[in-house]
N, C-alpha and C positions, 0 to 999 in steps of 0.2 A: 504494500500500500504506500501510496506515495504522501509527502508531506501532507500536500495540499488536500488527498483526501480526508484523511487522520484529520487535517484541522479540523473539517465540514463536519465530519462522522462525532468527532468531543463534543463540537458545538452543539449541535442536534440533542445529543445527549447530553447536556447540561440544560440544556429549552425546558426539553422535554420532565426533566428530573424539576425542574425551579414550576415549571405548570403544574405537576403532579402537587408539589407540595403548595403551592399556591391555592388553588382549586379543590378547598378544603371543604365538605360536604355540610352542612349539619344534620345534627338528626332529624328525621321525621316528629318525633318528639320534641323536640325543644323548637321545632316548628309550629307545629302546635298550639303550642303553650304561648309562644308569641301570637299568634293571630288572633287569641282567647285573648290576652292581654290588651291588644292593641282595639280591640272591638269595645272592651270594658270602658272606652275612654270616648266622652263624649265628644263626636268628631267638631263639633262648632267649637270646641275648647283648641284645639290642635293649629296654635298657628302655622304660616308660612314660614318657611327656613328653622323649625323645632326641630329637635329630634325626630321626635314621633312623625313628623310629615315625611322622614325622608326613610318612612320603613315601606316598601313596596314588597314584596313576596315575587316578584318577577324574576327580582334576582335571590342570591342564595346569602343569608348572615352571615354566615363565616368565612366567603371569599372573599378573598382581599386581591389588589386595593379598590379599596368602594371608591367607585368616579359619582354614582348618584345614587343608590339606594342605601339603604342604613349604615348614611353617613357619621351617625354618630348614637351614643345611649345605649352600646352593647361590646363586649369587647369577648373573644372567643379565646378557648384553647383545646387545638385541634378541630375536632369538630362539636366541642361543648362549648354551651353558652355559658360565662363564668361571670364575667360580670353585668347586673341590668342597671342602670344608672339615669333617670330620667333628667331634663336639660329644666329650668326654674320655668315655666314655660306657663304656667297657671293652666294644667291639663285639672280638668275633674271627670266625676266617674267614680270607680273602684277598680279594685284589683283581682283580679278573676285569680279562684282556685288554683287553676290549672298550672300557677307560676311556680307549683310543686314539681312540675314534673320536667324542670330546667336544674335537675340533680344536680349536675357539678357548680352553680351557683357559689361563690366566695361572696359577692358584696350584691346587695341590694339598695339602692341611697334613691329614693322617690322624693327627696324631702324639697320642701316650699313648692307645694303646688295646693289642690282645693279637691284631693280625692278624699272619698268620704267611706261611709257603709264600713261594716269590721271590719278586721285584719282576717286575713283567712286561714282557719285552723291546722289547711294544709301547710304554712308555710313554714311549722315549725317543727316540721320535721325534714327540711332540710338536711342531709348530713352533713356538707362542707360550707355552711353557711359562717363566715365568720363575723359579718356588719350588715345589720339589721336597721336602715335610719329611714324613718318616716315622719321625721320630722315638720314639724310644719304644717300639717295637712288636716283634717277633718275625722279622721278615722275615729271609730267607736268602737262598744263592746268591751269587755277583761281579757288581762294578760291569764290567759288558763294554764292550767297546772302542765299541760301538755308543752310547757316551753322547756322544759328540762330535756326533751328531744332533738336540744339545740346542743350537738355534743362537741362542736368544734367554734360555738358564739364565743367573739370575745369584744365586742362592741356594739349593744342595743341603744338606741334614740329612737325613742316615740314622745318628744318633748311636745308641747304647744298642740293638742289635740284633744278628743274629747273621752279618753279613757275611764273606763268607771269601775266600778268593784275592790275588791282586794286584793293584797298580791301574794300569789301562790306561795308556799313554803317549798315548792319545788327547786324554788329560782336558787338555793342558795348548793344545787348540784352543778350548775356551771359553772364555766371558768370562763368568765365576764370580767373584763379589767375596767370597762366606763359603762353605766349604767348611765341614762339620763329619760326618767319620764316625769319632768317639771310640765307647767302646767297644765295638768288634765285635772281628774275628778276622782281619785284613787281614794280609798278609803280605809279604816280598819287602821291597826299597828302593823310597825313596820317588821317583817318573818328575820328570820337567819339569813344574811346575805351571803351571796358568794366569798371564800377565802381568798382571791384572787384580786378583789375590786381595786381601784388604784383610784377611782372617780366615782364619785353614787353623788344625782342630784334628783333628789324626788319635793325640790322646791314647788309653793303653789298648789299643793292638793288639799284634799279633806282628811290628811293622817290623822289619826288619835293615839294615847299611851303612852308610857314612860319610852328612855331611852334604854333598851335592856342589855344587859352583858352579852347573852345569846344569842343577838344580834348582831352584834360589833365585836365580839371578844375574838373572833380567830383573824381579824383586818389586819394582818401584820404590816401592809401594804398600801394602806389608804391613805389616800394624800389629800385630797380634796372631799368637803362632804358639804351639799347644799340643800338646807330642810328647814328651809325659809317659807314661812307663806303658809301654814299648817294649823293644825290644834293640836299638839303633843303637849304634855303637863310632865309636872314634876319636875323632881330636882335632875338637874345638868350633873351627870354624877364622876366622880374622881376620875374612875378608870379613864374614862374618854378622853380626857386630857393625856395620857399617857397612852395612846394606841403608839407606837413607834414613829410611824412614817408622814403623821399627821401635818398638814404645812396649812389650810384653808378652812374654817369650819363659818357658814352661815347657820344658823338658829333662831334668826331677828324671827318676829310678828308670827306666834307662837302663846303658849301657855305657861311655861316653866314658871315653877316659884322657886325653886332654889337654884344654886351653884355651889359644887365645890369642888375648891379648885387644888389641886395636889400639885406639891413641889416638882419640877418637872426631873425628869430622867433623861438627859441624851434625847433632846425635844426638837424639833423642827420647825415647832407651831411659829406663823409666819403673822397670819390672820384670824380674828376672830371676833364673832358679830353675833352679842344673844342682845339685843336691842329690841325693843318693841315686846316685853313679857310682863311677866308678874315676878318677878325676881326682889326676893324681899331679905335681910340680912346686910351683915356689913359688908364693904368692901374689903378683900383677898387679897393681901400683900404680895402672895406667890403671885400672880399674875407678872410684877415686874421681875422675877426669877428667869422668863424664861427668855434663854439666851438668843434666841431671831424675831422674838414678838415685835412687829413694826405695827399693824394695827389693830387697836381694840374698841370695840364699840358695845358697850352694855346702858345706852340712851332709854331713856322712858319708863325704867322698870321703876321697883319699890325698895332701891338702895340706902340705907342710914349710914352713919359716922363719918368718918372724916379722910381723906384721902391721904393711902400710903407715902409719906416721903419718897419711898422705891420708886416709883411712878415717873418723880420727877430727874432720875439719876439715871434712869437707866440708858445706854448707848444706844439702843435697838431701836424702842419706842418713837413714831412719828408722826404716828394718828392717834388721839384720843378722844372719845366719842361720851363723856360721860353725862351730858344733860337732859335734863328730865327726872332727875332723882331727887334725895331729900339728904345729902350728903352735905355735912356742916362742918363747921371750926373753919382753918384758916388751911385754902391751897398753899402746897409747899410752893415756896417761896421762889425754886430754882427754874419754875417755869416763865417766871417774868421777869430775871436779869442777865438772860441772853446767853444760859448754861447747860438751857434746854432748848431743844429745836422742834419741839411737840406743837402741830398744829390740833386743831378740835373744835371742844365746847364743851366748857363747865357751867355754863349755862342754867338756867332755872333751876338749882337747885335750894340748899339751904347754910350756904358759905359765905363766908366774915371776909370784909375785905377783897373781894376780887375785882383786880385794876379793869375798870370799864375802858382804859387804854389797849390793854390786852386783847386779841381775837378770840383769847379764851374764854373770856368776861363779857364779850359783845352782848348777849341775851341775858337781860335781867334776872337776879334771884326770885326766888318766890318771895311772899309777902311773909312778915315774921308771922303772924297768925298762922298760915297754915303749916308754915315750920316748929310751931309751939304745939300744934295739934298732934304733928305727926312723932312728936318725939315725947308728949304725955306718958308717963307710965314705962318708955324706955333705961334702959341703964346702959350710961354712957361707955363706951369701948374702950376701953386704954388701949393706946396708940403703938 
């Protein structure tokens, strides 16, 4: 054979090997499952140049490179559909069952658009499913017990929707590192969560109950916790300040009456916000213990005595949130001659002396009457 045909002959044979693998089939199945999907969505919703407008079935998903059909909102491997990923496109509708049957599925992200009707019970048995975000959207119905079928989930969002019931005790068999179903309508106390969490925000619901160890105790891991917006009572209890990995905690606008606060251990705590509760007892000197605390906001609760010195020495501290309370005597001194860099509000409370030159002092104390009332019958702290 001569050069020249040997070149033609490789060539050929490289074409033909780069079409084969180009010309990637999909399933009949996960064809399917698209058409069921794509019909679920009310077509007047579907604009021009969306995603969704540029799904035709003429041509085939998973061949590549797409010149005009599902140019975008699915991405394949081999011939499974792995990722489905909708473009912000305000599609409404629902989401047809059948999006079970797109087995090898890794990510599912639908979120900011206006689909509505439940979540469908097929979808959680997924096997390789590992992000789950339906964020944003309209969806109803409970998270059912049948979600622990999620054996490889490591990122649920169903934030800003209309979720309702309780949340299964199932949930705490996966290995989920961000949980986030803030604003919906969830109810009941909060089960055993996942050991694996690194992020849980169930801010904005209808929670109820205390904070319990059995819940949070095996968190070795959790860094952020958002549970703002709720009805939970009771006392804010020691342990929680001491989960290890803790760096964020919200709490504000809430029920709590107590706090206590345990000297920290090898602490992380960055932030933390139980503002807006029934929080009644003195203020916690450990607070200014812990060695990265930059902000603390315990605003509006039912705080007495008089504000730790620690408070005002500490290196960390930058935000302090304390008004609203019934906290008297005389602010330490080091927040108002330039030793402290603590911005805030000590504000409305029941404190001697504080410089109305200060941004600390901007908002007036209460009036002594109701500071005489609230400390009737008290015995005063030593400091």
């Amino acid at each position: 054979m001569n050069p020249i045909t040997f070149s033609i002959s490789t060539t050929l044979s490289l074409l033909l090997l780069l079409t084969t693998t180009t010309l990637s089939t999909t399933l009949t199945t996960d064809i399917t499952a698209l058409k069921s999907i794509l019909s679920s969505i009310n077509p007047t919703t579907i604009p021009p140049n969306s995603c969704l407008s540029t799904w035709n079935f003429t041509s085939n998903p998973c061949t590549t490179p797409h010149l005009t059909h599902f140019l975008c909102g699915l991405s394949c491997t081999n011939n499974h559909i792995t990722h489905l990923t909708f473009d912000r496109a305000g599609y409404s509708g629902t989401l047809s069952p059948l999006v079970s049957q797109l087995v090898q599925l890794i990510i599912i992200d639908l979120s900011d658009n206006k689909l509505s009707g439940p979540i469908p019970i097929s979808i959680f048995s997924l096997p390789n499913l590992q992000t789950l975000n339906l964020r944003s959207n309209s969806f109803s119905g409970t998270i059912p017990p049948l979600i622990s079928a999620l054996k490889s989930i490591e990122t649920i969002d169903v934030s800003h929707n209309v979720i309702s019931g309780e949340l299964p005790d199932s949930l705490s068999g996966l290995g989920l590192t961000r949980l986030d179903l803030s604003f919906n309508k969830i109810v009941g106390r909060i089960p055993k969560l996942p050991s694996m969490l690194i992020e849980l925000a169930l801010r904005d619901n209808l929670l109820s109950g205390d904070l319990l160890k059995t819940s949070f105790g095996e968190l070795t891991q959790l860094e952020v916790v958002e549970l703002g917006g709720n009805s939970l009572t009771g006392t804010i209890p020691g342990w929680f300040f001491l989960l290890p990995a803790l760096q964020q905690v919200n709490l504000a606008n809430n029920g709590f009456t107590g706090i206590e606060v345990l000297k920290p251990v090898n602490s992380n705590l960055i932030a933390f916000d139980a503002g807006y509760n029934k929080i009644t007892g003195y203020l916690s000197s450990n607070f200014s213990n812990y060695p990265m605390l930059s902000s603390l906001t315990l605003r509006y609760n039912k705080l007495h005595g008089p504000i730790p010195t620690g408070y005002s020495q500490s290196t960390t501290l930058k935000r302090l949130f304390l008004d609203g309370n019934y906290l008297n005597g005389m602010p330490p001194k080091e927040f108002f001659t330039g030793k402290s860099s603590v911005s805030g509000s000590l504000g409305d409370n029941c404190l001697k002396s504080c410089p109305v030159s200060s941004q600390l002092c901007s908002k007036s104390q209460k009036p002594s009457a109701i500071c005489q009332q609230a400390y009737r019958g008290k015995v005063k702290q030593k400091s």
